[in-house]
Steps between C-alpha positions, in 0.01 A plus 500: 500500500185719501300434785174522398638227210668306799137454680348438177742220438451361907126531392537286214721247688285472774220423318623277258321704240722516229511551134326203374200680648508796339472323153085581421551855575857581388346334115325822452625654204338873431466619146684788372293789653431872379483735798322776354236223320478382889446873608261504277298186598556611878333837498194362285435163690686480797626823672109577669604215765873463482601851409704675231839431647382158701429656803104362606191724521415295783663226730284230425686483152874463491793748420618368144774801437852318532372139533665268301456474133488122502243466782263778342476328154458147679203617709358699175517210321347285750200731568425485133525162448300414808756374695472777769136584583356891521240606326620867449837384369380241274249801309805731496710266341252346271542692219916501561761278296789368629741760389250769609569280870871499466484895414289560816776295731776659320349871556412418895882394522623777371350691779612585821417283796253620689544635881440296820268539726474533893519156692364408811835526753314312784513155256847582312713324640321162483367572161908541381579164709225306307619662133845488561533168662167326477332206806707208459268403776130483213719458204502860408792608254654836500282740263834701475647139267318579215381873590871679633540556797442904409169398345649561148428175326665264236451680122698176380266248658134777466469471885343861563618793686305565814672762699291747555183346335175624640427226852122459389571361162777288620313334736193469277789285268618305804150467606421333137811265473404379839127397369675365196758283713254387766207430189269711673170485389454822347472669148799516202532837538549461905789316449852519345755282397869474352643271291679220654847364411338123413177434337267354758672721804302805638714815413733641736266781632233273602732293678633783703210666575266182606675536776512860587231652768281800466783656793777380284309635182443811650871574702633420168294665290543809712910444502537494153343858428720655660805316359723651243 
């Protein structure tokens, strides 16, 4: 068996996340997409911040080259329907339909995934101990259930890739879903949320997060760029 799909499957186990909570996310059906329409789309609207080929301007704003097609039109969709708050993304995609979305996620899939970066060695090891095997101890699940264990994510369920994603704009996200999960007292666009797998829950990422710390949020964070 491969062992990255063994750990994955111990992950799972463990957990006792299975497939009945993948069901919101893994419902996401993506139009037929045009990759050169996309291309298109990408270098007018979108390419300033994310770049031509997916790769960021800046690491505030995430890597999108080689993310999965799935996640990509979920979150476009969601930023222009108000679901996901940002005022930047909600004016580029104003004028957008929803096959101009699916062309955009199609054409950032198509690429290649971006490089990691440098991690911090002195917090490694505890970082990969918290994403491979979570704190039983707060309640903490394994990131690497849902995210691989390689930080390549689930295409099938639109879990995203983040191996190698810049550390400042995943622990801005973390950061968010925590505010979310905790109800924070704080602004739409401050805080983030998934969907959950029954109406009335709090999405998965809120869950997980509420009870992450700024340590965990950073050693994590931190890990995962420099995961591929």
């Amino acid at each position: 068996m491969n062992p990255a799909k063994n750990t994955l499957t111990k992950v799972i186990l463990a957990t006792g996340f299975g497939i009945a909570s993948l069901t919101a996310t893994a419902a996401v059906t993506v139009p037929s997409y045009d990759i050169e329409a996309g291309k298109a789309i990408v270098d007018a609207n979108c390419a300033a911040c994310h770049g031509a080929n997916g790769v960021s301007v800046a690491p505030a704003q995430p890597n999108l080259g080689g993310q999965g097609a799935k996640y990509l039109y979920k979150q476009l969709v969601d930023f222009k329907m108000g679901n996901r708050r940002n005022g930047i993304m909600e004016a580029q995609l104003k004028g957008l339909t929803q096959q101009d979305l699916a062309n955009v996620a199609g054409y950032y899939a198509s690429q290649e995934p971006w490089k990691p970066g440098y991690g911090n060695k002195a917090t490694f090891a505890a970082a990969q101990k918290l994403y491979l095997g979570g704190d039983k101890t707060r309640g903490v699940i394994p990131c690497a259930g849902c995210h691989d264990p390689k930080g390549a994510g689930n295409e099938w369920a639109a879990f995203p890739r983040l191996g190698g994603q810049h550390a400042s704009y995943l622990a801005t996200q973390l950061k968010m879903f925590r505010a979310a999960g905790r109800e924070d007292e704080v602004g739409d666009t401050e805080k983030r949320t998934n969907d959950s797998a029954k109406k009335g829950e709090k999405g998965m990422m809120q869950m997980v997060a509420a009870k992450l710390s700024d340590k965990d949020i950073k050693i994590l964070s931190e890990f995962l760029t420099a995961v591929h």
